[in-house]
mmCIF file of the N, C-alpha and C atoms, coordinates in Angstrom:
data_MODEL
# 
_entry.id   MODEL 
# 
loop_
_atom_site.group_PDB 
_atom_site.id 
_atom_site.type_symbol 
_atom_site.label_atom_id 
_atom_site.label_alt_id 
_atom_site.label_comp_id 
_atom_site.label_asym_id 
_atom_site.label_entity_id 
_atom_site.label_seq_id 
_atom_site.pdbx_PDB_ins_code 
_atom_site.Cartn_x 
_atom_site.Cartn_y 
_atom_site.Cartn_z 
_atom_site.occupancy 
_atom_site.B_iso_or_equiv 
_atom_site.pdbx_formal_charge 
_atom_site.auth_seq_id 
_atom_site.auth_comp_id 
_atom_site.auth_asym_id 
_atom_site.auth_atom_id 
_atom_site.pdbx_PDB_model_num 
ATOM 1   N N  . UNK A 1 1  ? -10.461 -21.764 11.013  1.00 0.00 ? 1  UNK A N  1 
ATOM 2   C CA . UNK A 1 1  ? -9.127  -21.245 11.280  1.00 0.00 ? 1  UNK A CA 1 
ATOM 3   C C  . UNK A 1 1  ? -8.538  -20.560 10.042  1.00 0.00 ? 1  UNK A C  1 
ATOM 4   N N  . UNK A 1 2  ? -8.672  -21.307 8.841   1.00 0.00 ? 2  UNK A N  1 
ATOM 5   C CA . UNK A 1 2  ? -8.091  -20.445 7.767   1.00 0.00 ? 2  UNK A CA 1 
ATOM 6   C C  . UNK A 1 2  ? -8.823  -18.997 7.416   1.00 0.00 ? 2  UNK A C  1 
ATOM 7   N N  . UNK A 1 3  ? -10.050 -19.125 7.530   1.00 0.00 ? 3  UNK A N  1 
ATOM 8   C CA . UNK A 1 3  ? -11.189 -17.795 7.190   1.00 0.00 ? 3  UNK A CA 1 
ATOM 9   C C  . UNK A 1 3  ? -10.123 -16.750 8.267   1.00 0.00 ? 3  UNK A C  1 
ATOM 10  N N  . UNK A 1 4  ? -10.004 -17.230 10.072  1.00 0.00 ? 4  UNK A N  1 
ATOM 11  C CA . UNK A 1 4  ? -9.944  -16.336 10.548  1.00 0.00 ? 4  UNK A CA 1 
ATOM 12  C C  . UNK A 1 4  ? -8.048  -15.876 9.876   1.00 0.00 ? 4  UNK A C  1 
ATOM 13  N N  . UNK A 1 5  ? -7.053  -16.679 9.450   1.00 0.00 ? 5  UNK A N  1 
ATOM 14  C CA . UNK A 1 5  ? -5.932  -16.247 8.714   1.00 0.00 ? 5  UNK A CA 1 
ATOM 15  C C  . UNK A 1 5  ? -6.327  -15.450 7.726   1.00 0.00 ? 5  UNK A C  1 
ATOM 16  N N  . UNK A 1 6  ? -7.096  -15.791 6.915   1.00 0.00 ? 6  UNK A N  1 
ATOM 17  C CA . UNK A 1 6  ? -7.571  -15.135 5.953   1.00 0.00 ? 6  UNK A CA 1 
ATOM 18  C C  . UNK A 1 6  ? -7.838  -13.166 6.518   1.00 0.00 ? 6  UNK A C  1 
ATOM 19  N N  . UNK A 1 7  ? -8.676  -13.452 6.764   1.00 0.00 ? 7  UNK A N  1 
ATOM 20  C CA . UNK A 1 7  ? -8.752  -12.207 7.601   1.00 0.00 ? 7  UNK A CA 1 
ATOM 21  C C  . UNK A 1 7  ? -8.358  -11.295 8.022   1.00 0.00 ? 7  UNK A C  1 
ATOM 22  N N  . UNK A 1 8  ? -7.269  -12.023 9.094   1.00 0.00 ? 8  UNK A N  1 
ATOM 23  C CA . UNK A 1 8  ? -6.301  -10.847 9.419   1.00 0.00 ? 8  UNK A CA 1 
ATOM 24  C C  . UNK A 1 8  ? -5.602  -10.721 8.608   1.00 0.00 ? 8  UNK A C  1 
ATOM 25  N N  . UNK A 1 9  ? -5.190  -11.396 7.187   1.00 0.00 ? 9  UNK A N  1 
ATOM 26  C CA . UNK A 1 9  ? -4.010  -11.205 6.288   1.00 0.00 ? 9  UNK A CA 1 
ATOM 27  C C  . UNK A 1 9  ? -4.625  -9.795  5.287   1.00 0.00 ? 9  UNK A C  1 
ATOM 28  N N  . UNK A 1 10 ? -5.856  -10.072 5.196   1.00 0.00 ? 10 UNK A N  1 
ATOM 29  C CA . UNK A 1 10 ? -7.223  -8.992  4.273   1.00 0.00 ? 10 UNK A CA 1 
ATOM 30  C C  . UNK A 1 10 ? -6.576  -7.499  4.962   1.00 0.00 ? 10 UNK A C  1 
ATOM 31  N N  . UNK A 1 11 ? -6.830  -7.526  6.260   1.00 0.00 ? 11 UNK A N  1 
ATOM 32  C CA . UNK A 1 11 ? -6.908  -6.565  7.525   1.00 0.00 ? 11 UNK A CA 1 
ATOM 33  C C  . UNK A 1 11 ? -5.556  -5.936  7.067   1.00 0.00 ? 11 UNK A C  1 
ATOM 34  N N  . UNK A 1 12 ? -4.237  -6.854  7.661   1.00 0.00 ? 12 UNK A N  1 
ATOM 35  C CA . UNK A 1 12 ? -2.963  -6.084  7.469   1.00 0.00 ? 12 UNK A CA 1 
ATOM 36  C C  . UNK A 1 12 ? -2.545  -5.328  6.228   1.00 0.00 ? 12 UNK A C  1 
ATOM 37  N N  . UNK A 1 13 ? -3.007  -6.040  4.704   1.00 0.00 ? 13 UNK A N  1 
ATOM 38  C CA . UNK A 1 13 ? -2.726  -4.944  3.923   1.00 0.00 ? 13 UNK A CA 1 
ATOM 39  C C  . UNK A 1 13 ? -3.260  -3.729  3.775   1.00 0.00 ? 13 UNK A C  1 
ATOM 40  N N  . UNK A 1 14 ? -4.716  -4.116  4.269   1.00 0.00 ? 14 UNK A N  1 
ATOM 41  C CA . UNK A 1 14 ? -5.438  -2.729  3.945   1.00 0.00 ? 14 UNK A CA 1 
ATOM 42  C C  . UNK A 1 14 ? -4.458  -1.933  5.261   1.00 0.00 ? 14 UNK A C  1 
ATOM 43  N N  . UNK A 1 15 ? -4.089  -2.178  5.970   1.00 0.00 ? 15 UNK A N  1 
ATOM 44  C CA . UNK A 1 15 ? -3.609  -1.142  6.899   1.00 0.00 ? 15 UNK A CA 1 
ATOM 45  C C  . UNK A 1 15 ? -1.979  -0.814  6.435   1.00 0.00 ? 15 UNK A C  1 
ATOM 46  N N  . UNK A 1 16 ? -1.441  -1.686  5.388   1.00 0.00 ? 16 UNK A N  1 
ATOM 47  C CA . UNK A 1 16 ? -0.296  -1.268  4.625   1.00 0.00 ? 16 UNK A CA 1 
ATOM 48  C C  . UNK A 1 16 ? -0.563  -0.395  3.697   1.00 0.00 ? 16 UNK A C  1 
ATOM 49  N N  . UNK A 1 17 ? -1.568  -0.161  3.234   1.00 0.00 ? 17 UNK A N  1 
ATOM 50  C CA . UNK A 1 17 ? -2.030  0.241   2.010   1.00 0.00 ? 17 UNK A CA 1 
ATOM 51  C C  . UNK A 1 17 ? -2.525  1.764   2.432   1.00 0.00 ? 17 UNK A C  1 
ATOM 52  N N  . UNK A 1 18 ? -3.078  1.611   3.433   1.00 0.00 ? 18 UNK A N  1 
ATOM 53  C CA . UNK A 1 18 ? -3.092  3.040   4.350   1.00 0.00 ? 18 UNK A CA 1 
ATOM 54  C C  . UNK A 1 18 ? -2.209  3.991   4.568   1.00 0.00 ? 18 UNK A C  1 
ATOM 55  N N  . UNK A 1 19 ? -1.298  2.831   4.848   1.00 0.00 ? 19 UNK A N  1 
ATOM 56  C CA . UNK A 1 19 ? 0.464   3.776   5.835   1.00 0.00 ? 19 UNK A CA 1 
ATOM 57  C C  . UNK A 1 19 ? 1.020   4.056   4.455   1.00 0.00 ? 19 UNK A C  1 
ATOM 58  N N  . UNK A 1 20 ? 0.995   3.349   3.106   1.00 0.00 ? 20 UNK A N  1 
ATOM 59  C CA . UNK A 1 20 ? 1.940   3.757   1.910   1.00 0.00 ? 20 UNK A CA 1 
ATOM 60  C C  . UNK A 1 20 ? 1.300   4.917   1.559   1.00 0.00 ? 20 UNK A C  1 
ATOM 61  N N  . UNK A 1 21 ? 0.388   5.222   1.587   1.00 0.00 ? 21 UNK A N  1 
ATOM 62  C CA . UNK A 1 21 ? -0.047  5.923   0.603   1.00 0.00 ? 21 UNK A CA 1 
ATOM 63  C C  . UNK A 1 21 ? -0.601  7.388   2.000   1.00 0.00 ? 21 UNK A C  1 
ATOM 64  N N  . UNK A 1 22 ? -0.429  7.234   2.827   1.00 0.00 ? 22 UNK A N  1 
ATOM 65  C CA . UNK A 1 22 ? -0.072  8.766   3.785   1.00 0.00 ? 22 UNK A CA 1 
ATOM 66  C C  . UNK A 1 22 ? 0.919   9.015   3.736   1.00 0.00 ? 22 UNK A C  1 
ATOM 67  N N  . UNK A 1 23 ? 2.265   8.091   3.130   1.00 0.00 ? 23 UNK A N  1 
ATOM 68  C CA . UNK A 1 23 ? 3.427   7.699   3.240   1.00 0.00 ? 23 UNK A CA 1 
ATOM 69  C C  . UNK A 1 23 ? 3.922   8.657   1.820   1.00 0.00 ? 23 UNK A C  1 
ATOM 70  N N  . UNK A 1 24 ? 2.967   8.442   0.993   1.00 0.00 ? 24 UNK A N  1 
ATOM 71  C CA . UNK A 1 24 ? 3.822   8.786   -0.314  1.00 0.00 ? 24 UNK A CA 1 
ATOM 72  C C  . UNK A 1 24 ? 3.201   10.071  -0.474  1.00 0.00 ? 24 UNK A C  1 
ATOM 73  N N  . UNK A 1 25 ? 1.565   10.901  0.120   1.00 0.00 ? 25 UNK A N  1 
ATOM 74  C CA . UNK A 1 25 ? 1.361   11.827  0.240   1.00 0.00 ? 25 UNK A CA 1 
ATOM 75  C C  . UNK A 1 25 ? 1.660   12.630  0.888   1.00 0.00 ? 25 UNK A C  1 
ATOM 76  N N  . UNK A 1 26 ? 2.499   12.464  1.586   1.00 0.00 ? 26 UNK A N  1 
ATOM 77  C CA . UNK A 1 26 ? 3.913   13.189  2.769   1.00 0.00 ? 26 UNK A CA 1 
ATOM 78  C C  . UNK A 1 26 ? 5.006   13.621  1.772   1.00 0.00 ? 26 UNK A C  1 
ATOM 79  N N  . UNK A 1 27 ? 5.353   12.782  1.159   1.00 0.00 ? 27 UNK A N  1 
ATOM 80  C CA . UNK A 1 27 ? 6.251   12.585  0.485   1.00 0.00 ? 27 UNK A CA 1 
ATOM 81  C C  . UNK A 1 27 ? 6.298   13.378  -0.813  1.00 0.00 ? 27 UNK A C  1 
ATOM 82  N N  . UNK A 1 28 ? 4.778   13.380  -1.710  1.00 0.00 ? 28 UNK A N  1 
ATOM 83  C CA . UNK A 1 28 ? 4.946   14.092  -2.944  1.00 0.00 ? 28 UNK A CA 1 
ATOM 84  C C  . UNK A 1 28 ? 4.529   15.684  -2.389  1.00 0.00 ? 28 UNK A C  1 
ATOM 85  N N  . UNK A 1 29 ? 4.018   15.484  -0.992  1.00 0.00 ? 29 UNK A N  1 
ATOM 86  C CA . UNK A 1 29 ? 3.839   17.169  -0.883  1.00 0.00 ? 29 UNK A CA 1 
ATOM 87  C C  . UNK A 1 29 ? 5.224   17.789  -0.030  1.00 0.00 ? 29 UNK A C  1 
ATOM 88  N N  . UNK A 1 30 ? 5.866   17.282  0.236   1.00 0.00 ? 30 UNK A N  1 
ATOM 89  C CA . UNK A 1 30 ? 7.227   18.008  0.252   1.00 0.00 ? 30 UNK A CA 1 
ATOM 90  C C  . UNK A 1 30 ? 8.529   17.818  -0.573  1.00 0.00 ? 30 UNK A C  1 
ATOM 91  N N  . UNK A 1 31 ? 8.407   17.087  -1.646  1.00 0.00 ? 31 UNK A N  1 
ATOM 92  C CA . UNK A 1 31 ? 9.429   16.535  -1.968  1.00 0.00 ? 31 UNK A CA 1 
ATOM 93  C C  . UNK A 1 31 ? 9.022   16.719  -3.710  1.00 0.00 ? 31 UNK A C  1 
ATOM 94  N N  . UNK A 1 32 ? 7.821   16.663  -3.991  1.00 0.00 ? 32 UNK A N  1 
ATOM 95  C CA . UNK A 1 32 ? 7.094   17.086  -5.731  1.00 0.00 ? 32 UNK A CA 1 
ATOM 96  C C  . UNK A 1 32 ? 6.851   15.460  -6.028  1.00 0.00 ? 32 UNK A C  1 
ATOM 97  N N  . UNK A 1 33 ? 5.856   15.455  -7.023  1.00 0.00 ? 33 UNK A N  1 
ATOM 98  C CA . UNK A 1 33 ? 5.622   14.073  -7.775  1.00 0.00 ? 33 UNK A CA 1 
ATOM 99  C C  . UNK A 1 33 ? 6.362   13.198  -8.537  1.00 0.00 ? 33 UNK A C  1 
ATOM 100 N N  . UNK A 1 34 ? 7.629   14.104  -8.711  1.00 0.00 ? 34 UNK A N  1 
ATOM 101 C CA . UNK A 1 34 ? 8.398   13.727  -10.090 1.00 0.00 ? 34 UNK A CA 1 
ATOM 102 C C  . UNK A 1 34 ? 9.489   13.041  -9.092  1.00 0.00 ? 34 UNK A C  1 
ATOM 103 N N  . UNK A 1 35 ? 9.721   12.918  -7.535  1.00 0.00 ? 35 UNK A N  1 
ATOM 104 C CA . UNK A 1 35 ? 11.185  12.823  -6.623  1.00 0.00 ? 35 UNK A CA 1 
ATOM 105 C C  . UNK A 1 35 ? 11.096  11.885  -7.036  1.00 0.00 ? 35 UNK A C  1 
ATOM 106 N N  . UNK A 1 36 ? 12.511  11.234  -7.002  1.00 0.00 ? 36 UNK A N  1 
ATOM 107 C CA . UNK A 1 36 ? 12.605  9.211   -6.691  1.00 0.00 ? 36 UNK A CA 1 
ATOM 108 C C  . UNK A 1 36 ? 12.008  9.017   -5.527  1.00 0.00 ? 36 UNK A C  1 
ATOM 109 N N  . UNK A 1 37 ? 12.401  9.737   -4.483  1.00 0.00 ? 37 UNK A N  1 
ATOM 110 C CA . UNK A 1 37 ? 11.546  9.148   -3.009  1.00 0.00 ? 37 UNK A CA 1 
ATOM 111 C C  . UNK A 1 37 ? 9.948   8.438   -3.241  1.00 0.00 ? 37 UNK A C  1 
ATOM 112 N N  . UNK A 1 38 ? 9.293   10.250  -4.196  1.00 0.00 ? 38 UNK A N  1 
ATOM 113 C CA . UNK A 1 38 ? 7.873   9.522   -4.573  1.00 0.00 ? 38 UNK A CA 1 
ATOM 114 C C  . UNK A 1 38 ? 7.384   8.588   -5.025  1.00 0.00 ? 38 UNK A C  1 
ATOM 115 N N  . UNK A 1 39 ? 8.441   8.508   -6.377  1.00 0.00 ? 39 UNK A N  1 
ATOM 116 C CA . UNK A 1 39 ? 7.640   7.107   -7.647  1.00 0.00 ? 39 UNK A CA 1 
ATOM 117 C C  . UNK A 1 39 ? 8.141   5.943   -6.691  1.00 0.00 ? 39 UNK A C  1 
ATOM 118 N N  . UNK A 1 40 ? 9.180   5.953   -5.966  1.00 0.00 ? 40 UNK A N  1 
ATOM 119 C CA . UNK A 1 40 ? 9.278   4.560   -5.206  1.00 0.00 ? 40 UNK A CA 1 
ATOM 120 C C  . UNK A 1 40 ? 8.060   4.286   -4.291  1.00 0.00 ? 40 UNK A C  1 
ATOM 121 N N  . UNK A 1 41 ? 8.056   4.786   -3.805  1.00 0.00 ? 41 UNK A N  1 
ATOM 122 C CA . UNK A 1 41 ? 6.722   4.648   -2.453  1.00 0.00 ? 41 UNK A CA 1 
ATOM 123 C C  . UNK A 1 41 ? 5.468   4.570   -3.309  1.00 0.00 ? 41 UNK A C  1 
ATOM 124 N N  . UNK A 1 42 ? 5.090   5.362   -4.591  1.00 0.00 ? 42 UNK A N  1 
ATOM 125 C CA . UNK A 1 42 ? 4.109   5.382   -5.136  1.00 0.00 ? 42 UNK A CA 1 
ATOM 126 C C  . UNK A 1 42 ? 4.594   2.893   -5.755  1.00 0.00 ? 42 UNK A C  1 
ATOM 127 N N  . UNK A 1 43 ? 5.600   3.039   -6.329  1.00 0.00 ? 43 UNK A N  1 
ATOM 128 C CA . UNK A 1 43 ? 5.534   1.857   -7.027  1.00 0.00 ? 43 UNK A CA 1 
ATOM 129 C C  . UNK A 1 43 ? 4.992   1.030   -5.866  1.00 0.00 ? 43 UNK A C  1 
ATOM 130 N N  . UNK A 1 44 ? 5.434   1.333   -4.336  1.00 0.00 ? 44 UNK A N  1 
ATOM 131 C CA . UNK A 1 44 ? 5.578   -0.073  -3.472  1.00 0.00 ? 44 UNK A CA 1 
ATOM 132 C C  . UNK A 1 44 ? 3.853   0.044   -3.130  1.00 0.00 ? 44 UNK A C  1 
ATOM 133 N N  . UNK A 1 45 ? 3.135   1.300   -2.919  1.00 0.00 ? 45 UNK A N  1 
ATOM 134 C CA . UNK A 1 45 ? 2.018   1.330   -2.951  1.00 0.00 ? 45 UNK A CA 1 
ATOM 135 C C  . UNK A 1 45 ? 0.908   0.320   -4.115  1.00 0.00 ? 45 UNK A C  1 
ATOM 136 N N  . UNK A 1 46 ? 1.582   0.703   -5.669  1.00 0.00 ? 46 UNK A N  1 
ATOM 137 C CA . UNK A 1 46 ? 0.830   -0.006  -6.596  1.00 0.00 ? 46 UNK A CA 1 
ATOM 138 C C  . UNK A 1 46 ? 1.024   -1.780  -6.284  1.00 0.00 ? 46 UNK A C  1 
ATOM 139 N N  . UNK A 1 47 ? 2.053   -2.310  -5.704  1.00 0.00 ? 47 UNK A N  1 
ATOM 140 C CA . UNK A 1 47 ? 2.017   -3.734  -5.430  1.00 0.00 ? 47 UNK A CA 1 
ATOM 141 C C  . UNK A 1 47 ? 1.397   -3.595  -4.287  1.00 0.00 ? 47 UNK A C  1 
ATOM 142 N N  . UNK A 1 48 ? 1.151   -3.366  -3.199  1.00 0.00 ? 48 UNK A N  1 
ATOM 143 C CA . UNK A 1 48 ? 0.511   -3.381  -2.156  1.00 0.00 ? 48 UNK A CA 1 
ATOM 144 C C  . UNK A 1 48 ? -1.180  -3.473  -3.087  1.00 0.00 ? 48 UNK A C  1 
ATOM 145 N N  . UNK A 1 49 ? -1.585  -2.447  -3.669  1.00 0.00 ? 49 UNK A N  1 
ATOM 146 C CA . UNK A 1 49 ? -2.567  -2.781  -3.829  1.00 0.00 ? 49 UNK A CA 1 
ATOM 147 C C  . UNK A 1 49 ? -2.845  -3.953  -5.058  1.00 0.00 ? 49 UNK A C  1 
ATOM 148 N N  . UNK A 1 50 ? -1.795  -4.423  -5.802  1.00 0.00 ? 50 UNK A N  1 
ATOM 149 C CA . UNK A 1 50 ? -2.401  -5.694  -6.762  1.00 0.00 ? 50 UNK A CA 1 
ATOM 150 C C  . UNK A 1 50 ? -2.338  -6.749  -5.800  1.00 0.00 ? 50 UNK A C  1 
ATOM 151 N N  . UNK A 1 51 ? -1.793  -6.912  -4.645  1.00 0.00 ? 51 UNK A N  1 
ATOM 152 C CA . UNK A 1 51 ? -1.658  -7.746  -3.815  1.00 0.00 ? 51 UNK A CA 1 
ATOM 153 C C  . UNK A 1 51 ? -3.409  -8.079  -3.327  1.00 0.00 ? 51 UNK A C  1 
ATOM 154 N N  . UNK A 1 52 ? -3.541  -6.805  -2.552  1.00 0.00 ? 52 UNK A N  1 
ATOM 155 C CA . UNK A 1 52 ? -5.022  -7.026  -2.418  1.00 0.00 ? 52 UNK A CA 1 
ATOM 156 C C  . UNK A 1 52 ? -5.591  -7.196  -3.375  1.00 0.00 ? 52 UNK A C  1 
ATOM 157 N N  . UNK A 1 53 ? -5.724  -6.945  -4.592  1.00 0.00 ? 53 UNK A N  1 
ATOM 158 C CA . UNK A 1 53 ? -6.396  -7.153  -5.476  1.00 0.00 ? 53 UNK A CA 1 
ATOM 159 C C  . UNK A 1 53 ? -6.608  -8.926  -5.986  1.00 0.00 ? 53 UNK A C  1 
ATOM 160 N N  . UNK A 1 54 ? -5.290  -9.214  -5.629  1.00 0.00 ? 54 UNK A N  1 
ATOM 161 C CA . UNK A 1 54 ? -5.179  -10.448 -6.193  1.00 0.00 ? 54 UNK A CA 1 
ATOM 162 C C  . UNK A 1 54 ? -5.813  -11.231 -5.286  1.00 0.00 ? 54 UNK A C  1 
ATOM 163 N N  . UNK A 1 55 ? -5.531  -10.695 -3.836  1.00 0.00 ? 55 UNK A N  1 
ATOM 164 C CA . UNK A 1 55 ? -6.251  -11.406 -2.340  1.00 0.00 ? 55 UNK A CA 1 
ATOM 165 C C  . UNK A 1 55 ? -7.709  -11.413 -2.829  1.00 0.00 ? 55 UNK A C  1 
ATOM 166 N N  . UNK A 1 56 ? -8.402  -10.386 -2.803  1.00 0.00 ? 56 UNK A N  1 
ATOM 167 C CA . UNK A 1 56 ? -10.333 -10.614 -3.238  1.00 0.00 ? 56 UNK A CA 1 
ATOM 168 C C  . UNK A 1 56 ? -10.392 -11.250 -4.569  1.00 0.00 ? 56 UNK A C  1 
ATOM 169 N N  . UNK A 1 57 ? -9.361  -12.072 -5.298  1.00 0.00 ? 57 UNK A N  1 
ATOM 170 C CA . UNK A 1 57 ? -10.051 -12.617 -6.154  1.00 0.00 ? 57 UNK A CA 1 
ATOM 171 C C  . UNK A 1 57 ? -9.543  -14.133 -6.413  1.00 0.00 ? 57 UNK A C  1 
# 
C-alpha cells in the first residue's frame, strides 16, 4: 500500500513539473525572461523539481 502511495505521489509531481514548466514557457515567450510572471513560475518550477529530487532520494 505505501509503494502504491508512493507512486502515485512520484506520478503527480512529474505531471506538476510538466504543467510548470509549459506554464512558464508560455509565459517567457510572451511576456520575456526577465517578467515577474516568469521568475515566479520559473522559482515554483525549481521547488517542484527539488521536491522530486528529494522524493528519489
Amino acid at each position: 500500500m505505501l509503494q502504491e502511495n508512493t507512486q502515485f505521489n512520484r506520478e503527480s509531481i512529474i505531471i506538476s513539473i510538466v504543467r510548470k514548466r509549459d506554464e512558464m514557457i508560455r509565459l517567457a515567450s510572451s511576456n520575456g525572461l526577465l517578467n515577474r510572471e516568469t521568475i515566479k513560475c520559473s522559482q515554483e518550477l525549481d521547488k517542484l523539481l527539488n521536491a522530486f529530487n528529494n522524493y528519489k532520494n
